[in-house]
SELOFI-451985 format. One record per residue (C-alpha): residue number from 1; x negated, y, z; residue in three letters. Coordinates in nm, 3 decimals. Example, Ala and Ser with C-alpha at 12.3 -4.5 7.8 and 13.67 -1.06 7.14 Angstrom:
// residues 2
[1,[-1.230,-0.450,0.780],"ALA"];
[2,[-1.367,-0.106,0.714],"SER"];
//
This chain:
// residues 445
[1,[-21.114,0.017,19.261],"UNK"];
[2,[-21.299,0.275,19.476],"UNK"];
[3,[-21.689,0.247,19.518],"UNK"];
[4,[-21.835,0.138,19.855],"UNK"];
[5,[-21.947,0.503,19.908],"UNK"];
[6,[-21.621,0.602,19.851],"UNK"];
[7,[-21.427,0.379,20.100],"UNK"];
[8,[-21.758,0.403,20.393],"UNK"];
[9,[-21.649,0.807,20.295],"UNK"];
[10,[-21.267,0.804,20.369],"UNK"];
[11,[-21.317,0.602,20.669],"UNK"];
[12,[-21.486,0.912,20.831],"UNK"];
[13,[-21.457,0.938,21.209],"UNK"];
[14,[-21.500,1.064,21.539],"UNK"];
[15,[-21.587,0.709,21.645],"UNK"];
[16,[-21.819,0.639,21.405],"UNK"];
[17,[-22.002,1.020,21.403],"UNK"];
[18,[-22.028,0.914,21.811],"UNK"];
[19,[-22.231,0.602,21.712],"UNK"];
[20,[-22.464,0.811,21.504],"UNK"];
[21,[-22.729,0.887,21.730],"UNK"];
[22,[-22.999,1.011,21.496],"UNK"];
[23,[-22.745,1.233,21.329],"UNK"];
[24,[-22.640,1.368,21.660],"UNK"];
[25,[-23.001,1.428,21.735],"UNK"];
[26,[-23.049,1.607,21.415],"UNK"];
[27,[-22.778,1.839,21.461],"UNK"];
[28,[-22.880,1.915,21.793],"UNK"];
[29,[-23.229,1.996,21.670],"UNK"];
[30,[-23.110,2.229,21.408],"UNK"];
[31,[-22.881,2.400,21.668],"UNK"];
[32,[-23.166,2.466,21.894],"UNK"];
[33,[-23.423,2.597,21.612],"UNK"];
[34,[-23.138,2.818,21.504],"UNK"];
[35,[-23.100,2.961,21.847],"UNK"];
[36,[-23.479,3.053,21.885],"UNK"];
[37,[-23.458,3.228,21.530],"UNK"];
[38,[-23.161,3.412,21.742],"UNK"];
[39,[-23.330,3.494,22.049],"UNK"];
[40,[-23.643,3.608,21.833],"UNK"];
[41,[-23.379,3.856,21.651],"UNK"];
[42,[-23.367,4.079,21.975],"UNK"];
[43,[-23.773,4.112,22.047],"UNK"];
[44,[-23.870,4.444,21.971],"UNK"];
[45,[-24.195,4.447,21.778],"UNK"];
[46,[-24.489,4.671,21.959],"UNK"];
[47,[-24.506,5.044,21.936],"UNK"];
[48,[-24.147,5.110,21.813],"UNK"];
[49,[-23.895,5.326,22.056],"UNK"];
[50,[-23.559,5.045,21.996],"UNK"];
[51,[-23.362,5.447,22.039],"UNK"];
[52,[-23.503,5.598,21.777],"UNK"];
[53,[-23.514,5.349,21.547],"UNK"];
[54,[-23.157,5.281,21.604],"UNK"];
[55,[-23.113,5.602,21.468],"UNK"];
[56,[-23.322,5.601,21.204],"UNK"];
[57,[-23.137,5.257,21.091],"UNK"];
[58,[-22.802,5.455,21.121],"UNK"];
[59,[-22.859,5.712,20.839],"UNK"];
[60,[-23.035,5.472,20.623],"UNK"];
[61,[-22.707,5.245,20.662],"UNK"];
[62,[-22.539,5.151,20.323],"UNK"];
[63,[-22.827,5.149,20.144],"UNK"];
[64,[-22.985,4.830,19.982],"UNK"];
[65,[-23.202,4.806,20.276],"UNK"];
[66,[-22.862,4.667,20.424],"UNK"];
[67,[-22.825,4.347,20.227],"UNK"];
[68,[-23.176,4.261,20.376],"UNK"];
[69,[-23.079,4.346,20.703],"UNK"];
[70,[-22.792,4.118,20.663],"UNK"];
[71,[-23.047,3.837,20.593],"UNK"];
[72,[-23.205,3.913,20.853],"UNK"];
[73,[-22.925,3.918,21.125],"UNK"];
[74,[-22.989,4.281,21.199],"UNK"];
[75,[-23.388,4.211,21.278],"UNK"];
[76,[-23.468,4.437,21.053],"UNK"];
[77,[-23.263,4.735,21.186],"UNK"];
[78,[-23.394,4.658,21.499],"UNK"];
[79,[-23.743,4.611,21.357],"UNK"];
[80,[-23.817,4.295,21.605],"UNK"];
[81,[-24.073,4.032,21.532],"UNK"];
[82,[-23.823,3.858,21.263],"UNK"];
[83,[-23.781,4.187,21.062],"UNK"];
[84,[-23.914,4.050,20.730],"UNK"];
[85,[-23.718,3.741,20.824],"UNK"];
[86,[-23.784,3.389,20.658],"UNK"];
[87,[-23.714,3.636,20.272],"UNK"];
[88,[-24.084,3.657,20.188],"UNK"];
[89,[-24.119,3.270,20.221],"UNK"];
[90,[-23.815,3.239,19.998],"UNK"];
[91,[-24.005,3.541,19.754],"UNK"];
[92,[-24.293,3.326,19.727],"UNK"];
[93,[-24.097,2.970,19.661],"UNK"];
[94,[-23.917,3.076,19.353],"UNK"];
[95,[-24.199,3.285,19.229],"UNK"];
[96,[-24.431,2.948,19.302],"UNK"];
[97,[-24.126,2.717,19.155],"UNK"];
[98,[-24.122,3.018,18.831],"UNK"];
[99,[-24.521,2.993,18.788],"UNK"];
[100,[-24.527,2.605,18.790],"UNK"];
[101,[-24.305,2.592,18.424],"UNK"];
[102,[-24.564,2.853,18.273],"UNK"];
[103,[-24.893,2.790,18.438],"UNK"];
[104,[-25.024,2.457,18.267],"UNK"];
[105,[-25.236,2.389,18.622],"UNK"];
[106,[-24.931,2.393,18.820],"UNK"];
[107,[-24.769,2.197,18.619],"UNK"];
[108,[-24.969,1.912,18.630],"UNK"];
[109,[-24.976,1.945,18.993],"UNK"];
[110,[-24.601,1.915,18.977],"UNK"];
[111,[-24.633,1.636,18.828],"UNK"];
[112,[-24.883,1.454,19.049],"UNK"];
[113,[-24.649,1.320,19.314],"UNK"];
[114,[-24.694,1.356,19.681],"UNK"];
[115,[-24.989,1.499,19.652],"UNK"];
[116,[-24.951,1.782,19.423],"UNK"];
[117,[-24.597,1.854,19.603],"UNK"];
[118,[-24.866,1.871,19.924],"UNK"];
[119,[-25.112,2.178,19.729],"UNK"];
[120,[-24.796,2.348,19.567],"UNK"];
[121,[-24.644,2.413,19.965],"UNK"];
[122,[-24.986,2.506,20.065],"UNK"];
[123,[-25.023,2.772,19.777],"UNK"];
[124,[-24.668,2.877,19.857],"UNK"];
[125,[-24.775,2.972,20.243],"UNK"];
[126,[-25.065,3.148,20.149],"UNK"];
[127,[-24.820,3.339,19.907],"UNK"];
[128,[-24.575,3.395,20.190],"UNK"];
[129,[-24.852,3.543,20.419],"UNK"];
[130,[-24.990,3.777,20.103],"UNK"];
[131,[-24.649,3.915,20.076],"UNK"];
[132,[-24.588,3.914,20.427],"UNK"];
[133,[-24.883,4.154,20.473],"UNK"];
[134,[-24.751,4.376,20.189],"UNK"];
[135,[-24.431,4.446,20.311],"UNK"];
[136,[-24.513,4.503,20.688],"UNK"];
[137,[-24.794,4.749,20.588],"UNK"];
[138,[-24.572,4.908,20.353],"UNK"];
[139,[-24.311,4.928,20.642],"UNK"];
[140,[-24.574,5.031,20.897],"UNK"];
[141,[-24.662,5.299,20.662],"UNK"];
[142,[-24.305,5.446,20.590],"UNK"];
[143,[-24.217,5.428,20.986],"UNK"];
[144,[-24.519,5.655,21.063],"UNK"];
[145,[-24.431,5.924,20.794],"UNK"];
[146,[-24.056,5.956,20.808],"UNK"];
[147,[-23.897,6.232,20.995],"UNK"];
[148,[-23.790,6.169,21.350],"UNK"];
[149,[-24.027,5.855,21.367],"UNK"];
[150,[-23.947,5.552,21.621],"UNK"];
[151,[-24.320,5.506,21.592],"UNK"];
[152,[-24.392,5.595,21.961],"UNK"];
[153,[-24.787,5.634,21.855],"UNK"];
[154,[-24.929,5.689,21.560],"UNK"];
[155,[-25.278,5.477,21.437],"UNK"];
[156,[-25.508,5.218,21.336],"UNK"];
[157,[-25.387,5.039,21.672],"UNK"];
[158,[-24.986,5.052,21.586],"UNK"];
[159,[-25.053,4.944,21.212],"UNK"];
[160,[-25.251,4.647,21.298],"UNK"];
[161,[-25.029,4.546,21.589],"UNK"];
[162,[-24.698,4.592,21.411],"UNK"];
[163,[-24.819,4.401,21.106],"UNK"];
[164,[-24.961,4.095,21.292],"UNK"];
[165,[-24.631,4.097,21.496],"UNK"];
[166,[-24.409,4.119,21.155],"UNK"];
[167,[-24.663,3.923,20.947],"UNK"];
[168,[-24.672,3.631,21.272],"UNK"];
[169,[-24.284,3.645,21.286],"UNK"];
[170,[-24.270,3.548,20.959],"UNK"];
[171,[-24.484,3.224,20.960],"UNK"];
[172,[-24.339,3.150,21.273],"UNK"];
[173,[-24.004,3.136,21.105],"UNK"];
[174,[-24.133,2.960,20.786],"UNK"];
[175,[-24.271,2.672,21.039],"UNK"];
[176,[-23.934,2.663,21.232],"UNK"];
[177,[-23.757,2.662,20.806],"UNK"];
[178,[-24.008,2.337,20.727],"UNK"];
[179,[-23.930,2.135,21.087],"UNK"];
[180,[-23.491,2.201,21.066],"UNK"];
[181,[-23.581,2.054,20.656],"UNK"];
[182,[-23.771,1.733,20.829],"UNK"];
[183,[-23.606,1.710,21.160],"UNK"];
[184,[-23.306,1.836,21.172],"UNK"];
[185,[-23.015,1.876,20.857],"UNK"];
[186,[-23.003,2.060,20.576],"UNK"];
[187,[-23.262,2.279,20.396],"UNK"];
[188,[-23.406,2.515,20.697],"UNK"];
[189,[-23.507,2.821,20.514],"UNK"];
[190,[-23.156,2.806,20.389],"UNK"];
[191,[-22.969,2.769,20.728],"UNK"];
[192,[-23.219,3.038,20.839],"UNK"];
[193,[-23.097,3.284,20.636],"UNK"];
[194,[-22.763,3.178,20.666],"UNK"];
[195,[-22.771,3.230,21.076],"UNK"];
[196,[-22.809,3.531,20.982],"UNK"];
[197,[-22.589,3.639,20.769],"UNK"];
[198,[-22.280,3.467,20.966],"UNK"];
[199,[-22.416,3.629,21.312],"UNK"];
[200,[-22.268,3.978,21.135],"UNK"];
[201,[-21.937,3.850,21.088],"UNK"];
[202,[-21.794,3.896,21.426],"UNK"];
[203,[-21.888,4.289,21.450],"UNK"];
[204,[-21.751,4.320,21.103],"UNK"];
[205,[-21.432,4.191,21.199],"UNK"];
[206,[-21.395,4.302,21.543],"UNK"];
[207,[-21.468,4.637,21.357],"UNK"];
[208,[-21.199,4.581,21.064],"UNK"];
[209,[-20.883,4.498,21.362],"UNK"];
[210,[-21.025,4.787,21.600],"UNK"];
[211,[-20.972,5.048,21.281],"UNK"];
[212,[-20.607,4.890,21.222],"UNK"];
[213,[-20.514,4.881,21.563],"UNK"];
[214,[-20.640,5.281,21.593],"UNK"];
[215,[-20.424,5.317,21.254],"UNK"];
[216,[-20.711,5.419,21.053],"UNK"];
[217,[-20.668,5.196,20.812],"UNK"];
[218,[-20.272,5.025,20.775],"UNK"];
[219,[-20.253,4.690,20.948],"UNK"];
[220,[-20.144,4.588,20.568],"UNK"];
[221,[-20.426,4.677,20.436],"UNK"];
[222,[-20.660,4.463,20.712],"UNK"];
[223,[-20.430,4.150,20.617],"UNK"];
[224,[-20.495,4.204,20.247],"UNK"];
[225,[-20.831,4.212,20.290],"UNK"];
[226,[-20.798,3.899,20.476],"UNK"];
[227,[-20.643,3.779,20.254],"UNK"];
[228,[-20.888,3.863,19.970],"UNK"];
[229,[-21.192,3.740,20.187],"UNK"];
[230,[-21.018,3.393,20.178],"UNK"];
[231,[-20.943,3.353,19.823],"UNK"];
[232,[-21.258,3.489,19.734],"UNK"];
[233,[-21.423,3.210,19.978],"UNK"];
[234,[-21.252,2.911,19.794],"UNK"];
[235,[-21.354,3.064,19.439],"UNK"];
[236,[-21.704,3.043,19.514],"UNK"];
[237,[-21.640,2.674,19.641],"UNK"];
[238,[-21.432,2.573,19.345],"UNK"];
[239,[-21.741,2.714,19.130],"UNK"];
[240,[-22.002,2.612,19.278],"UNK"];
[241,[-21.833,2.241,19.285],"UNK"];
[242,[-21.782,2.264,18.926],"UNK"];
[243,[-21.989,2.073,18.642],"UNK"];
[244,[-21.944,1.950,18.297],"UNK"];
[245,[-21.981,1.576,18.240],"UNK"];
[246,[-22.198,1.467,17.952],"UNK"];
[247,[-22.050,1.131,17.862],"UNK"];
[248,[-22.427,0.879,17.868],"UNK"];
[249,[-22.376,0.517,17.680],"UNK"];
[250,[-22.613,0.255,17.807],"UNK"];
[251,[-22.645,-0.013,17.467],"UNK"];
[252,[-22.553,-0.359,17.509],"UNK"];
[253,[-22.819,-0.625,17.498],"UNK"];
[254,[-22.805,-1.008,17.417],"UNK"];
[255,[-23.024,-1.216,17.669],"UNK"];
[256,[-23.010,-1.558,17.620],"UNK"];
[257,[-22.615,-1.652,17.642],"UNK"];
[258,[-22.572,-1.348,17.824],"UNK"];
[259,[-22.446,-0.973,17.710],"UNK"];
[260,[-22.687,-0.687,17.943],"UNK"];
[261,[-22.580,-0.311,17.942],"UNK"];
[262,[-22.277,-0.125,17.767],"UNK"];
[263,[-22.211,0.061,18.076],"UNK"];
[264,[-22.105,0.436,18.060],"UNK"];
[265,[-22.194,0.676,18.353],"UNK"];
[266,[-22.221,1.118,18.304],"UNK"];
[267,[-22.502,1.369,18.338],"UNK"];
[268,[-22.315,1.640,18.546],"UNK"];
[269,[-22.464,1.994,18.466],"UNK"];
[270,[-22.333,2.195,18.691],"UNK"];
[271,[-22.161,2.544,18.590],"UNK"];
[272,[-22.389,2.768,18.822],"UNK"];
[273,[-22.700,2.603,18.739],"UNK"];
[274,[-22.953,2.886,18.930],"UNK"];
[275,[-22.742,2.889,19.256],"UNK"];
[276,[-22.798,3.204,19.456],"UNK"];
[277,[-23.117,3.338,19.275],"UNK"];
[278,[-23.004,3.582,19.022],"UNK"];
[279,[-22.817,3.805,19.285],"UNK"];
[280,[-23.132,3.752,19.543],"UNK"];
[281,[-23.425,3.807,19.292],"UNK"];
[282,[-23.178,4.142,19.133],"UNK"];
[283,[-23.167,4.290,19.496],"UNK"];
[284,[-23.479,4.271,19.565],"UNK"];
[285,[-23.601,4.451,19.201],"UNK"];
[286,[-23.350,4.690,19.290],"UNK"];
[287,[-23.470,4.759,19.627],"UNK"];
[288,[-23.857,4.865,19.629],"UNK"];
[289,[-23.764,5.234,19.469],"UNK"];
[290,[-23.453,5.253,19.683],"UNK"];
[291,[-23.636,5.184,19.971],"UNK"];
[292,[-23.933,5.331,19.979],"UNK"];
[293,[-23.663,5.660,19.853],"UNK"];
[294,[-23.443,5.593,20.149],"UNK"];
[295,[-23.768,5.656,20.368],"UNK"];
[296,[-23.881,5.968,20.163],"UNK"];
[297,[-23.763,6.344,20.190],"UNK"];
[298,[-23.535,6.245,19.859],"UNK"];
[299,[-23.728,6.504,19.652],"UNK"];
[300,[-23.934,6.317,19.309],"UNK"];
[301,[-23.780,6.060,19.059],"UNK"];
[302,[-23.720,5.853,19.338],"UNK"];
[303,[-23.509,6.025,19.513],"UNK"];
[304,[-23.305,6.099,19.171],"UNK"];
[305,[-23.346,5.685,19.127],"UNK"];
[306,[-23.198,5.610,19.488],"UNK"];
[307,[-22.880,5.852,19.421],"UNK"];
[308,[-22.800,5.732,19.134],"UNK"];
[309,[-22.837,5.384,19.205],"UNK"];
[310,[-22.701,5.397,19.543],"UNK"];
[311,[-22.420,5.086,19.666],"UNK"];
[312,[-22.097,5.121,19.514],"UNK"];
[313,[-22.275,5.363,19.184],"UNK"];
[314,[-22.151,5.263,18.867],"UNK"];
[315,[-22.557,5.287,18.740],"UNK"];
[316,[-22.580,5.072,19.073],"UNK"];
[317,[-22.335,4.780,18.954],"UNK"];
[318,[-22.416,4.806,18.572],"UNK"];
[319,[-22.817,4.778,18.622],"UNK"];
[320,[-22.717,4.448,18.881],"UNK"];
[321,[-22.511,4.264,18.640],"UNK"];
[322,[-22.758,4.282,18.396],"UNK"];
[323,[-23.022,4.149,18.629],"UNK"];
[324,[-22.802,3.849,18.757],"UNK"];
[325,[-22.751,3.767,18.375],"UNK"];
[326,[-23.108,3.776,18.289],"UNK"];
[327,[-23.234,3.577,18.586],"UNK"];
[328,[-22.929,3.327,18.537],"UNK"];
[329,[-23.053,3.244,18.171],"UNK"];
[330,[-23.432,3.264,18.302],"UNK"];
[331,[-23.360,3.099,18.596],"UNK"];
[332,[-23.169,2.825,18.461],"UNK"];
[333,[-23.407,2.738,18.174],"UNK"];
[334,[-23.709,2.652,18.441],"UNK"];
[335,[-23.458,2.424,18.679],"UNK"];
[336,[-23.317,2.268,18.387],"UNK"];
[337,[-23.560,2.107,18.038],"UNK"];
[338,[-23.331,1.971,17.834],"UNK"];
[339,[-23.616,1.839,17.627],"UNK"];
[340,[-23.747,1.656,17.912],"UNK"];
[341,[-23.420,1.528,18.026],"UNK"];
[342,[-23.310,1.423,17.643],"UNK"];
[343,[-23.603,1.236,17.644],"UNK"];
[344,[-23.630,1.050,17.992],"UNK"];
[345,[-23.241,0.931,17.837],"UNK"];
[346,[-23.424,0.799,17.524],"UNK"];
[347,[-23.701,0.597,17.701],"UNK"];
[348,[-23.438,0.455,17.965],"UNK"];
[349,[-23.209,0.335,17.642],"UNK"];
[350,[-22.927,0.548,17.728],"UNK"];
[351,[-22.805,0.825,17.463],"UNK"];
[352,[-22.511,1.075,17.470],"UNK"];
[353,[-22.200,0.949,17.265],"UNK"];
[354,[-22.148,1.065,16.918],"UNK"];
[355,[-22.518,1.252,16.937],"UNK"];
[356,[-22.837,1.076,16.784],"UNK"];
[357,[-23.108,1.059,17.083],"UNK"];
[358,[-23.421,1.293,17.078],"UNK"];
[359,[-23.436,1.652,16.966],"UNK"];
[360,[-23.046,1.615,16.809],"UNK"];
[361,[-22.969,1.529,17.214],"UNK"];
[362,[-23.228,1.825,17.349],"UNK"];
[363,[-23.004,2.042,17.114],"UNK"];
[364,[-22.659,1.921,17.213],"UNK"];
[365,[-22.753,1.989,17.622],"UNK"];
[366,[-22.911,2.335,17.499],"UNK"];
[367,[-22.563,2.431,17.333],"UNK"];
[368,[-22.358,2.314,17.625],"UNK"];
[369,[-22.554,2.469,17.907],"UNK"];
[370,[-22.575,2.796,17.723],"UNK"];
[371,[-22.177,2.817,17.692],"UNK"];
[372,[-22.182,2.717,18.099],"UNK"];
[373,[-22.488,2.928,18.191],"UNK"];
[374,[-22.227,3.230,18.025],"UNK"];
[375,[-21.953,3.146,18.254],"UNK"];
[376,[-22.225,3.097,18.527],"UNK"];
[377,[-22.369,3.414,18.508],"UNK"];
[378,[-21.991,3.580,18.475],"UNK"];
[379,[-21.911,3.402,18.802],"UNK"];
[380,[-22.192,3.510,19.026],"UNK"];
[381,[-22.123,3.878,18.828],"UNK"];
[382,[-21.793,3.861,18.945],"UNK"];
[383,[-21.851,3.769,19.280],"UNK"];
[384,[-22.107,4.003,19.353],"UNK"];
[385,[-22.006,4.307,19.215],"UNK"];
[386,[-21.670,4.288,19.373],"UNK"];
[387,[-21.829,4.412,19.726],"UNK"];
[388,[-21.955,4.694,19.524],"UNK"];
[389,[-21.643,4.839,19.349],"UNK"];
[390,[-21.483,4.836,19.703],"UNK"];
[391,[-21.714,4.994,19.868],"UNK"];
[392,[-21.687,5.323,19.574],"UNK"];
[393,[-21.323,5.314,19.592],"UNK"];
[394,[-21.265,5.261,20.004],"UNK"];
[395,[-21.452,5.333,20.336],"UNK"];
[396,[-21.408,4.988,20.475],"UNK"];
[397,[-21.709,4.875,20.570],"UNK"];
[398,[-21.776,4.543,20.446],"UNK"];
[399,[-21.913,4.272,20.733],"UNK"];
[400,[-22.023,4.039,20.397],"UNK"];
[401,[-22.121,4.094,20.042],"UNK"];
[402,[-22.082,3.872,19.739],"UNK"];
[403,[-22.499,3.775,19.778],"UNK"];
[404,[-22.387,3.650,20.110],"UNK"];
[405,[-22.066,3.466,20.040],"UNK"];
[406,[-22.266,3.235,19.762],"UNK"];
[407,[-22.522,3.180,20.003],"UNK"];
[408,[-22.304,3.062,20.317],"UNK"];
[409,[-22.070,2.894,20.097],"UNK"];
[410,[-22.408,2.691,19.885],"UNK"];
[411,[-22.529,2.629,20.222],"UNK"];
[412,[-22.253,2.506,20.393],"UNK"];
[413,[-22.162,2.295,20.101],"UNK"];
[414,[-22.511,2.107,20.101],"UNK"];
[415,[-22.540,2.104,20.481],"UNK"];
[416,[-22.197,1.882,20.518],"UNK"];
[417,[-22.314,1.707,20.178],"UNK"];
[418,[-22.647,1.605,20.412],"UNK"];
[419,[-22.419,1.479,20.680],"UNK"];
[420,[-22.194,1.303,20.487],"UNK"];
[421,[-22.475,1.098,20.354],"UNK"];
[422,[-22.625,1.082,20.663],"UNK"];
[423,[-22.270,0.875,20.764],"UNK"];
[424,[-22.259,0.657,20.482],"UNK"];
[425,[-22.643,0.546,20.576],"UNK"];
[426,[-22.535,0.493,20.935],"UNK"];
[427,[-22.204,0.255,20.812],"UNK"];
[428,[-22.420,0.087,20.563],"UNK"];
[429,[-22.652,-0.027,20.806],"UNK"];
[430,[-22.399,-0.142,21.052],"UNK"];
[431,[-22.257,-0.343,20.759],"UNK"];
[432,[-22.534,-0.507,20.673],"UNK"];
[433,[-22.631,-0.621,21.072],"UNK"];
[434,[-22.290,-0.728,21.091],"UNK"];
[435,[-22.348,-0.926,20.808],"UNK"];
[436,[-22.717,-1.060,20.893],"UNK"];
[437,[-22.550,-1.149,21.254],"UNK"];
[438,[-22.263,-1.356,21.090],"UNK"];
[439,[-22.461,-1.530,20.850],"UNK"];
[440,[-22.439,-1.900,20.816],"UNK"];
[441,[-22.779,-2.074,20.730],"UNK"];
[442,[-23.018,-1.825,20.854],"UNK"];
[443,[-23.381,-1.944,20.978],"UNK"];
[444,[-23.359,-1.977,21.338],"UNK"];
[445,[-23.648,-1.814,21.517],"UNK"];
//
């Protein structure tokens, strides 16, 4: 027999989404943040000329500098307010989230509740802010010194007005991240960054049909990579969707007359256990010699570094997959304690068929989520080094890169996960004052 969640989830309706009026308001929340983060996209930041920088953005172009601006829904390219984007915030999350499994104060305060989840968010925005400054002076730096400069004038003035713009943009877009997470749905950071990735998509495309309707490319060719695009896109859902289920035994118990427990449930560990990390924290490794290259005259190891690590280099895609692997494993062991977990199963009574509970159990989730972790890391591999190998062996630009497919597809995939349950709350409740209202007996007021 299906569960009650299941049958509240096939019954699923126009109707009933029309009755849910806090969901609706949610939505309509998120909708509206999401077009300020927009609008902010398109406000120049002071003491850049938008011509020149244009053109300084258009020789650049290709370069690792473009997965950011991707992020970033073309801010950066434009170098508006929102040109760092919401990506330091997410920078100083996992390194805050990394730091809390190795520093022994953090993770107490982890482990405090409310309130220590309350100090780790506060040292996480100071982060954001330290990082924030880095990369806009950095930035402000580069822009004054490179040849044909959109700088319009050079100077103490510029540098601190550019970086409080950048530096402002970003908290502003961090606050706007925290209210979509407690006001609207989904995680806002998240559906930040994925605004901006999907606000590329229609240039790309409109791009892709102009060059096979001009015959630059065959018309074959634009439907294959349709084609591709698609099959690609329900991969990374059938991955990401995937887990292996550890079978968990709950013990039977004699109470009186009565037999307690012997019921069997899983521990789902899911195959991609790090999510969109690896890819993210490789990138950005990759990019601070590339970048700072891109803005030099080329001469000096790092202008040897950035051409032979350039998009679509075979020293390029070997020196990423090797990242993604390493922050897969690394990634995956702080999300993910099998000691921890093997133990919170002992003290709740439950233990994994066939294994003896404790460190025999710690070792039996260690072995399987190694063997997944493998295919994990192949996946995301796979997926993002794809982009890459068809950008060496065709000039078709590419509107969306692996990085960006996992995160639109992890996003959209928790997003309609959030409204889903958001449903189900909605029908529950009506159930239960249906139920209250047709009850016989009840005390009379």
């Amino acid at each position: 027999m299906a569960s009650a969640a299941e049958q509240l989830a096939s019954s699923f309706s126009l109707k009933a989404f029309s009755k849910a009026e806090d969901l609706k308001k949610r939505i309509w929340f998120t909708l509206g943040a999401l077009i300020v983060y927009r609008f902010g996209t398109f406000i120049p930041s002071p003491g850049i000329d938008p011509v020149a920088m244009a053109n300084l953005a258009g020789k650049a172009a290709g370069g690792l500098l473009a997965v950011f601006n991707t992020f970033g829904g073309g801010a950066l390219s434009r170098m508006t307010i929102f040109a760092l984007s919401i990506v330091p915030y997410i920078t100083a999350s996992i390194i805050t989230q990394l730091l809390t499994s190795i520093v022994p104060q953090l993770e107490a305060l982890k482990k405090d509740g409310e309130t220590g989840r309350k100090k780790i968010n506060q040292y996480t925005r100071y982060l954001t802010v330290i990082i924030a400054i880095f990369q806009a002076s950095s930035m402000a730096v580069f822009l004054e010194s490179v040849g044909d400069s959109p700088v319009m004038e050079s100077g103490l003035l510029f540098r601190v007005t550019f970086i409080t713009s950048l530096v402002g943009g970003t908290v502003f877009l961090m606050w706007l991240g925290e209210q979509i997470t407690s006001r609207g749905i989904g995680q806002g950071s998240s559906l930040i960054i994925f605004a901006g990735i999907i606000s590329g998509l229609p240039q790309g495309l409109a791009l892709l049909f102009e060059m096979g309707r001009n015959r630059t490319i065959s018309p074959l060719f634009v439907i294959a990579v349709l084609v591709l695009a698609t099959a690609i896109v329900l991969f990374v859902v059938f991955m990401e969707r995937s887990f292996r289920k550890i079978n968990i035994q709950y013990p039977k118990r004699q109470v009186g007359n009565k037999m307690y427990g012997g019921n069997s449930t899983h521990l789902p560990l899911k195959l991609n256990s790090s999510g969109v990390i690896p890819p993210i924290f490789a990138g950005a490794l990759l990019s601070f010699p590339a970048t700072i290259a891109g803005f030099s005259d080329g001469s000096g190891w790092l202008g040897r570094f950035a051409a032979n690590f350039q998009h679509g280099t075979w020293g390029f895609i070997i020196l990423y997959v090797s990242l993604i692997v390493f922050f897969a494993f690394f990634y995956t062991s702080v999300v993910f304690n099998s000691e921890e977990t093997a133990e919170n199963l002992r003290k709740g009574g439950a233990l994994v068929l066939g294994i003896r509970p404790g460190k025999n159990t710690a070792d039996y989730l260690d072995y399987i989520l190694t063997r997944l972790t493998v295919a994990g890391a192949a996946y995301i591999s796979l997926v993002c080094v794809m982009p890459e190998i068809f950008t060496r062996y065709s000039s078709i630009p590419l509107a969306l890169g692996g990085t960006g497919v996992l995160i639109v597809v992890s996003v959209t995939i928790e997003t309609v996960g959030q409204i889903h349950s958001h449903m189900i709350a909605q029908q529950y409740e009506g159930l239960m004052k249906k139920s209250w209202s047709k009850g016989k007996g009840l005390p009379k007021a």
